[in-house]
KESE-324163 format. One record per residue (C-alpha): residue number from 1; residue in three letters; x negated, y, z negated. Coordinates in steps of 0.02 Angstrom, whole numbers, always signed. Each point is the difference from the previous one (the first is absolute). Layout:
KESE-324163
R   mipa   lovo       xx       yy       zz
R    NUM    ALA        X        Y        Z
...
//
This chain:
KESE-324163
R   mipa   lovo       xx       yy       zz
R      1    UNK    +1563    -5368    -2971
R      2    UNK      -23     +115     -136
R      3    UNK     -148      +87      +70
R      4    UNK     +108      +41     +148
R      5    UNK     +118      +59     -120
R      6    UNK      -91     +124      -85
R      7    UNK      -96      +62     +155
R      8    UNK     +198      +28      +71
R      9    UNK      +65     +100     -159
R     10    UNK     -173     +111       +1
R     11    UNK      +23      +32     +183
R     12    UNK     +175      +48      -47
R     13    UNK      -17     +117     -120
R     14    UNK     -135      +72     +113
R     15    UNK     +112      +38     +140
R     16    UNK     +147      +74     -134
R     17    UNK     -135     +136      -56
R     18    UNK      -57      +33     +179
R     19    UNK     +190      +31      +62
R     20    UNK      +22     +103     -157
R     21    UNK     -173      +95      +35
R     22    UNK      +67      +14     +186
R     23    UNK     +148      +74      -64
R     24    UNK      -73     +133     -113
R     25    UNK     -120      +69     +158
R     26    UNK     +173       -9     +104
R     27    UNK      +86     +112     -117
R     28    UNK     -130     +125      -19
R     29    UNK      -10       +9     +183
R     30    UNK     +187      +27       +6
R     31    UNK      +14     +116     -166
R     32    UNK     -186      +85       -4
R     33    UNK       -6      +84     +164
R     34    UNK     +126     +120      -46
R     35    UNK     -112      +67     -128
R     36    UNK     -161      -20     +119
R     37    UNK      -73     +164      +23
R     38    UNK     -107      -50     +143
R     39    UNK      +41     -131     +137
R     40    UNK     +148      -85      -52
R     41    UNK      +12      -82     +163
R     42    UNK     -171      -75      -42
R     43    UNK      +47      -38     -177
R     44    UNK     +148     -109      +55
R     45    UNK     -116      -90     +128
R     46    UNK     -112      -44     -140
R     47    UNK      +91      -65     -134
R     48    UNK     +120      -74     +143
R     49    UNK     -171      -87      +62
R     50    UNK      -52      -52     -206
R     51    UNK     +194      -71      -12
R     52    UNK      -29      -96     +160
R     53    UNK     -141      -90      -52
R     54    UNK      +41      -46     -175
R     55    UNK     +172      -70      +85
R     56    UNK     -112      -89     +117
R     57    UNK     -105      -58     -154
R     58    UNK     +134      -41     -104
R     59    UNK      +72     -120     +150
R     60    UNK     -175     -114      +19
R     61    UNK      +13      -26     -190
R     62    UNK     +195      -53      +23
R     63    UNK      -47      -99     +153
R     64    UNK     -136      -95      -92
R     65    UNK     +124      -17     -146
R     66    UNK     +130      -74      +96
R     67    UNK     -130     -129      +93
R     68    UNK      -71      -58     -192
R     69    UNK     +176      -16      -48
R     70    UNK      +41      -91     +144
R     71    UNK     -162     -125      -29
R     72    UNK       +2       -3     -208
R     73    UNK     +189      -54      +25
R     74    UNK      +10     -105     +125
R     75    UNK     +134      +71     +114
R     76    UNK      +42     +166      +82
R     77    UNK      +54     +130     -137
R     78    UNK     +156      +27      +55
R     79    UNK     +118     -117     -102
R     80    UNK      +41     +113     -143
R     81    UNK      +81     +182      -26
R     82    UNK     -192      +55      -59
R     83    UNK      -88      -76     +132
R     84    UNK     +133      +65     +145
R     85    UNK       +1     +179      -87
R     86    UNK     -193       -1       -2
R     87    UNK      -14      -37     +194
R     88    UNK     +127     +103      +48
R     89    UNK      -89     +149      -70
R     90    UNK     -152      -71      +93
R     91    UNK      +86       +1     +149
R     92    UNK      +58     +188      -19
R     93    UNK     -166      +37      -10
R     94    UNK      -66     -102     +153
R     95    UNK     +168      +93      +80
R     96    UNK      -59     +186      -67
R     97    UNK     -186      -37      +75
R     98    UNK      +60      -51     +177
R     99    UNK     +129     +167       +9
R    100    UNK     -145     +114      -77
R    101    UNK     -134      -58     +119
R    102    UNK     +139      +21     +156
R    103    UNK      +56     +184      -70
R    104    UNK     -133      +70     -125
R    105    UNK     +132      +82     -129
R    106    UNK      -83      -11     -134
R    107    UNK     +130      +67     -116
R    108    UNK     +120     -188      +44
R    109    UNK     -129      -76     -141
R    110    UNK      +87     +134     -131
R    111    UNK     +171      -92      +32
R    112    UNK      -60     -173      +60
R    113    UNK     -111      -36     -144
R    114    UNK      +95      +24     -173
R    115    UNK     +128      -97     +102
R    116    UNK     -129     -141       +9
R    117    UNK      -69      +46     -211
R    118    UNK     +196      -31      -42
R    119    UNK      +15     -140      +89
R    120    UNK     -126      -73      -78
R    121    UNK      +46      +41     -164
R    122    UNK     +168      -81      +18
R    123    UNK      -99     -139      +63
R    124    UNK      -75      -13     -183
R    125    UNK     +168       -5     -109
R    126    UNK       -2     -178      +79
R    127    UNK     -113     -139      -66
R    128    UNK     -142      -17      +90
R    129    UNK      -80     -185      -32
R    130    UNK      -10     -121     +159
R    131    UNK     +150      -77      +14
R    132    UNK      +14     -188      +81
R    133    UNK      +93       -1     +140
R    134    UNK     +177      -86      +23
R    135    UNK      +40     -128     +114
R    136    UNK     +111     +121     +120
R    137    UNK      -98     +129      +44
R    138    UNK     -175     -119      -12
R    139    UNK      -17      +36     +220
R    140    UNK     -120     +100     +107
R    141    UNK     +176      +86      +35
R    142    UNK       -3      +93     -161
R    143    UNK     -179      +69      +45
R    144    UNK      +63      +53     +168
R    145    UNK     +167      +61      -58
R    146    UNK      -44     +102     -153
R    147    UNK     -150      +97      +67
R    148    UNK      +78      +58     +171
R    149    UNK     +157      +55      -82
R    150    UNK      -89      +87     -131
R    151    UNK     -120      +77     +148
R    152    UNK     +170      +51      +51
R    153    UNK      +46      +77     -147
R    154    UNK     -157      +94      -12
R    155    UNK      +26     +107     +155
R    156    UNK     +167      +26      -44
R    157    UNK      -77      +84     -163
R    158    UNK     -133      +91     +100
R    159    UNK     +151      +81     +105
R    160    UNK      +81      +29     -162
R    161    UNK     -137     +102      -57
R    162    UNK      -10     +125     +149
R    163    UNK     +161      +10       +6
R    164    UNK      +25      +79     -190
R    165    UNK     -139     +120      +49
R    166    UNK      +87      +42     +150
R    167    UNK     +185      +35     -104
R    168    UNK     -108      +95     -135
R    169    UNK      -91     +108     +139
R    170    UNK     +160      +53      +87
R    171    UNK     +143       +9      -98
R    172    UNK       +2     +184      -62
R    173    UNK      +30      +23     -178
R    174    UNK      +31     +194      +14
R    175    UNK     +182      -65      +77
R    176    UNK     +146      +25     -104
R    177    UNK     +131      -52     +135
R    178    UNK     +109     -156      -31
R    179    UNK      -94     -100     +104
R    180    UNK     -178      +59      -49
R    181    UNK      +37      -23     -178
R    182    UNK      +50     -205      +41
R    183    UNK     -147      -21     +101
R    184    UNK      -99      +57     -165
R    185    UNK     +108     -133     -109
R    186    UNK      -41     -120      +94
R    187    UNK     -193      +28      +35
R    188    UNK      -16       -1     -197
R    189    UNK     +116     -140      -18
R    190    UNK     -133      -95      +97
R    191    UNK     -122      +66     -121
R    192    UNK     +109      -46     -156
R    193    UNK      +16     -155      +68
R    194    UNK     -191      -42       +9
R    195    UNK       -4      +94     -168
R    196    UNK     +105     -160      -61
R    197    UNK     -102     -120      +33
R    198    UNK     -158      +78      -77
R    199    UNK     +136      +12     -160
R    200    UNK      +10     -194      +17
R    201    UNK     -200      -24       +0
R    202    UNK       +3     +112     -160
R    203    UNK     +114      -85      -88
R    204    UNK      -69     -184      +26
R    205    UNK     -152      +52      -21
R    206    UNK      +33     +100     -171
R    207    UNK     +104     -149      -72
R    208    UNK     -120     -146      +65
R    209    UNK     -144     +102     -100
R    210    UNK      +94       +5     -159
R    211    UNK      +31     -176      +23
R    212    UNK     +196       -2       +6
R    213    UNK     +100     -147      -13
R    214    UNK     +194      -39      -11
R    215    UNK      +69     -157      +10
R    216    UNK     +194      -68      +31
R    217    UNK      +81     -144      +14
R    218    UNK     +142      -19     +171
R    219    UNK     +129     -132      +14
R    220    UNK      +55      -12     +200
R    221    UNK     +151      -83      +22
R    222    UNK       +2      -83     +185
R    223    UNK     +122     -132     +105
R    224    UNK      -84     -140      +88
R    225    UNK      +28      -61     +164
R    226    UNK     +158     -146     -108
R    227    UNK      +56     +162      -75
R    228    UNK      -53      -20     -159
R    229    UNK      -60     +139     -121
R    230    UNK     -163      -12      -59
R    231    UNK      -90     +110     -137
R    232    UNK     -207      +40      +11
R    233    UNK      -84      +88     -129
R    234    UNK     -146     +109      +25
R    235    UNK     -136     +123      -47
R    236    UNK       +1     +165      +72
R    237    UNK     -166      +91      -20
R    238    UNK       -4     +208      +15
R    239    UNK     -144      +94      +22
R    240    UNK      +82     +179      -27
R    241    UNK     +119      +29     -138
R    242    UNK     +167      -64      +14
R    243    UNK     +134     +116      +34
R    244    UNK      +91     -124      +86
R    245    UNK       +2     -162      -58
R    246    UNK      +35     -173     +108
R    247    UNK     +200      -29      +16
R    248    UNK      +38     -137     -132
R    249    UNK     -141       +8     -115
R    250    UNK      -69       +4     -150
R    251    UNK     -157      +91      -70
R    252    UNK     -137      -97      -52
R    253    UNK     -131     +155      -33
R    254    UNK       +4     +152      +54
R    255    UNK     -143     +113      -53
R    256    UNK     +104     +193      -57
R    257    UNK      -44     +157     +112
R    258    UNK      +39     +171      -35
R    259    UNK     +104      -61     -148
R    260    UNK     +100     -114      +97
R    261    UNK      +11     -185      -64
R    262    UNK     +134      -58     +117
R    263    UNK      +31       -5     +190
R    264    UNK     +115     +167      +34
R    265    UNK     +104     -123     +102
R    266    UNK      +30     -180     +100
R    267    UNK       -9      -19     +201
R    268    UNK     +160      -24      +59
R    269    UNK      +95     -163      +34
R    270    UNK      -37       +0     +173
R    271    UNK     -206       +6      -21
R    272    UNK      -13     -165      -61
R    273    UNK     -147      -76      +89
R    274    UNK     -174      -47      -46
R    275    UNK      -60     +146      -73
R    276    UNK     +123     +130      +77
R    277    UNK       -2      +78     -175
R    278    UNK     -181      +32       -5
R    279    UNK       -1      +58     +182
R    280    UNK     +140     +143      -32
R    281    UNK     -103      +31     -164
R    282    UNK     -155      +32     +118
R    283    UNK     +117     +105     +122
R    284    UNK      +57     +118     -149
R    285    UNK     -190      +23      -81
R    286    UNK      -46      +67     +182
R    287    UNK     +136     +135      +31
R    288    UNK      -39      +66     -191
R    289    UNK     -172       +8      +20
R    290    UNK       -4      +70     +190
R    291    UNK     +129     +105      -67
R    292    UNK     -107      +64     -157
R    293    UNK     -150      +23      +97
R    294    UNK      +64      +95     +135
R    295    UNK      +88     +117     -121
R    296    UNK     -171      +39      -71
R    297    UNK      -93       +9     +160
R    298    UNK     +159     +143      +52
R    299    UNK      -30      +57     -183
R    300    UNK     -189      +54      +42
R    301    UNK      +16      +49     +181
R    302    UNK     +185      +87      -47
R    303    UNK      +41      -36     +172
R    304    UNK      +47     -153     +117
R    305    UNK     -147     -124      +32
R    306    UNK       +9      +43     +182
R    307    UNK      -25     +169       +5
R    308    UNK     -134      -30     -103
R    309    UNK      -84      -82     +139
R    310    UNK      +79      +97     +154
R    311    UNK     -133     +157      +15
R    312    UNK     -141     -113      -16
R    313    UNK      +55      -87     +186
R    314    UNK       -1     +165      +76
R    315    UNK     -105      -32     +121
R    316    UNK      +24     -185      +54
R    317    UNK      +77      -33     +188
R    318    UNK     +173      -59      -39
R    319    UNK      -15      -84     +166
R    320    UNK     -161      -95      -41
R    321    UNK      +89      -69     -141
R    322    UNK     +148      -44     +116
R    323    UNK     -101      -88     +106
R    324    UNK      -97      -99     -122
R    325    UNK     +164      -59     -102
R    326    UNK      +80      -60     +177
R    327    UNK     -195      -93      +67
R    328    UNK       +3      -82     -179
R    329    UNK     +166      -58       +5
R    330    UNK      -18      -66     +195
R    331    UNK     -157     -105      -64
R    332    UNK      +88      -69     -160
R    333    UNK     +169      -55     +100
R    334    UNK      -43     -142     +105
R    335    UNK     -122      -62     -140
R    336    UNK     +133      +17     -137
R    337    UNK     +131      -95     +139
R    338    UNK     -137     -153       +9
R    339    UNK      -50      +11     -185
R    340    UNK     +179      +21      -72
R    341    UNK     +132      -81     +107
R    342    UNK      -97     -127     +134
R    343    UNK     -145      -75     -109
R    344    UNK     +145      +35     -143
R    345    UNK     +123     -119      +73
R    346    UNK     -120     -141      +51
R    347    UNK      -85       +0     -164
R    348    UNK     +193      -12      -79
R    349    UNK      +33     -151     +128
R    350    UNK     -168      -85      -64
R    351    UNK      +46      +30     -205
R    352    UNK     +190       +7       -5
R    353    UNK      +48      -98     +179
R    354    UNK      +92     +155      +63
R    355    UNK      -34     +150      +91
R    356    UNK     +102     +124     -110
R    357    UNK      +77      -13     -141
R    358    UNK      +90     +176      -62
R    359    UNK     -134      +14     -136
R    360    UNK       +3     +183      -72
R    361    UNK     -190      +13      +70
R    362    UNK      +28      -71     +175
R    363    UNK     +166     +134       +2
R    364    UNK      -84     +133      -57
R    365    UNK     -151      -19     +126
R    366    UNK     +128      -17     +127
R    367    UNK      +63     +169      -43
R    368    UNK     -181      +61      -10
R    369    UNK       -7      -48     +181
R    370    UNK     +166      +65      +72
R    371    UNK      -44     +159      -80
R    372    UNK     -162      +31      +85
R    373    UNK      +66      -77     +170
R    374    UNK     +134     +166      -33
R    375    UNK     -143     +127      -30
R    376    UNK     -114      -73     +154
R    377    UNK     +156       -9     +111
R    378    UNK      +74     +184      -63
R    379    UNK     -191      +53      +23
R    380    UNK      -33      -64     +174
R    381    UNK     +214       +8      +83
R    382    UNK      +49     +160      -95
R    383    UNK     -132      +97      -20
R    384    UNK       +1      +19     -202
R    385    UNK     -144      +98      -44
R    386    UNK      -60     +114     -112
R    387    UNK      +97       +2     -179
R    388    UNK      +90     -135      +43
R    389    UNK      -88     -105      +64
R    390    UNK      -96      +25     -181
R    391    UNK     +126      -29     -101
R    392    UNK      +57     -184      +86
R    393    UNK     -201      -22      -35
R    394    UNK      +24      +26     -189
R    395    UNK     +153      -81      -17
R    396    UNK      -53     -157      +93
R    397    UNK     -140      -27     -125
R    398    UNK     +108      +17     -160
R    399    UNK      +86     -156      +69
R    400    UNK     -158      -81       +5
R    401    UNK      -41      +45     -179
R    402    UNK     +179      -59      -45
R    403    UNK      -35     -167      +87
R    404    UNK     -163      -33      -82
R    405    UNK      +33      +82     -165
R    406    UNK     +192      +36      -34
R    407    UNK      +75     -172      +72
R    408    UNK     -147     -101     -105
R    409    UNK      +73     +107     -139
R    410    UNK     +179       -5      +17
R    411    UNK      +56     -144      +94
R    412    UNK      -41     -176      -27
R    413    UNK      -58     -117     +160
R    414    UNK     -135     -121      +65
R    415    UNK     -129     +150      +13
R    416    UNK       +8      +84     -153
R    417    UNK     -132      -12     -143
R    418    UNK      +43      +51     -189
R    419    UNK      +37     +172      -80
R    420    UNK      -69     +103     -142
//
């Protein structure tokens, strides 16, 4: 098992180096033309064509980690936040291949592919040892359910992509009109908002190297089913420092950060579950680090992120990109309505003897799916094109990311895995 192991985590970090290698040619194709003196067509065609194959590269060496994974542990790894998050940005991948082959833009990868590197690094704030599976979800169900919804998932993100480059090609930042200027706040809030969870990654992964630790101790009061009260002590765990502590605890250690020995304050009454505290904690670290980073990354450009990027998409067909966010989204929608809901609800009958059962997850990837049953049906009926039609694109996937990352984080149910 071990040997499988090892081949797996090699293979791995193989394919994390090859998407950020991809990434690097992707961006000079996007940034370096503009300062091309000769051929910048040609110039974006090659490093477009080097991105493409390192992508392509990058994906075997995921592939054949996910397959050693698979045979070193002894069941399909899906079962775990890691394990999902790892396949899901193998998917993407798979998704970004299909749509480049179809359409040739090679400038997609430049969006598509840090998508997949953070992704991937989220993937690692989880633990990453095989896990045994438990008796629930121990069916060929899981297997079917997991990776078809997460195939889903990965078109959505594909559509995503070209759909960002679309807003960023034709929203004019010259404007100063009422409604130019909120078209601009909200391109950049998109931006800010992918800002924040690089800020997240950061901060993990700065504490987790200095080996931070803080420790407290929750009583949860609870009524039975008789109605009696009944008190259960445990130990909350935090991998970022404090500045909210559990509601109704006690500090057992708490390592001191910037001078501060003490939690700033307690989660409120309400935020009483297992590890609600922690969760909150996790919430707070991300929108002051997103928040620090993107003032410095204003700070150096001394303008908005966006129109940073707008005069190097000068010369991409808004309408290709149109196209390709709608074609990825059409592919992803009846796989995400099998992988999600159908397989979803008989796997749920198999472990839990019901169809549906309200669980934040299962609502959440209901709204996932009404949502993109509006876009296709505004797309097709009504004729929503264009900037619009972009912007449902963009929107659709931040639910996604809210249903794979923000409900795991902030609300408790049968699908969620634990918090930093």
């Amino acid at each position: 098992m071990n040997h499988w192991l090892d081949i797996s985590s090699t293979a791995f970090q193989a394919a994390f180096y090859l998407y950020c290698a991809s990434f690097i040619c992707y961006a000079i194709a996007v940034a370096g033309k503009r300062w091309s003196n000769r051929e910048p067509e040609l110039h974006n065609r090659r490093w477009g064509r080097f991105g493409f194959i390192l992508a392509v590269a990058g994906w075997v060496c995921h592939l054949t980690f996910f397959f050693t994974r698979w045979k070193g542990g002894g069941h399909i790894p899906t079962s775990n936040m890691y394990e999902f998050m790892t396949f899901l940005a193998m998917a993407i991948v798979f998704a970004f291949i299909i749509v480049h082959l179809i359409y040739r833009n090679n400038l997609l990868g430049a969006f598509a592919i840090p998508l997949v590197v953070i992704i991937i690094a989220y993937a690692a704030v989880f633990p990453s040892e095989v896990q045994p599976l438990i008796p629930a979800p121990n069916s060929y169900w899981l297997k079917i359910h997991v990776t078809t919804a997460a195939t889903g998932e990965a078109f959505f993100a594909v559509g995503f992509a070209a759909a960002l480059v679309q807003l960023l090609r034709v929203i004019d930042f010259s404007r100063k009109d009422k409604a130019g200027r909120r078209e601009q706040r909200w391109v950049e809030f998109v931006l800010f908002f992918m800002v924040v969870i690089i800020g997240f990654l950061v901060s993990v992964f700065a504490f987790r190297g200095g080996g931070y630790e803080a420790k407290f101790q929750q009583e949860k009061v609870s009524i039975d089913q008789q109605g009696v009260q009944q008190s259960v002590t445990q130990t909350v765990e935090y991998g970022l420092p404090p500045i909210v502590a559990p509601y109704n605890s006690e500090k057992l250690s708490m390592q001191p950060y910037l001078g501060i020995k003490d939690p700033l304050f307690e989660a409120p009454s309400w935020m009483n579950g297992v590890n609600a505290g922690r969760k909150l904690n996790t919430v707070i670290w991300s929108l002051l680090s997103g928040a620090i980073l993107y003032g410095l990354l204003r700070l150096i450009a001394r303008k908005p992120i966006a129109a940073v990027i707008h005069p190097h998409l000068s010369d991409i067909d808004p309408e290709d990109l149109d196209e390709i966010s709608y074609r990825a989204i059409a592919i992803g929608f009846p796989v995400f309505t099998l992988g999600a809901l159908i397989f979803a609800m008989i796997w749920a009958q198999i472990a839990w003897s019901r169809f549906w059962g309200w669980d934040p997850k299962e609502v959440w990837a209901l709204i996932t799916w009404l949502f993109y049953s509006a876009y296709l049906h505004l797309r097709l009926s009504r004729g929503w094109q264009g900037t619009r039609s972009a912007w449902l694109a963009v929107i659709g996937f931040i639910v996604v990311l809210f249903t794979l990352i923000g409900v795991n984080l902030v609300i408790a149910g049968l699908h969620s895995y634990a918090g930093v």
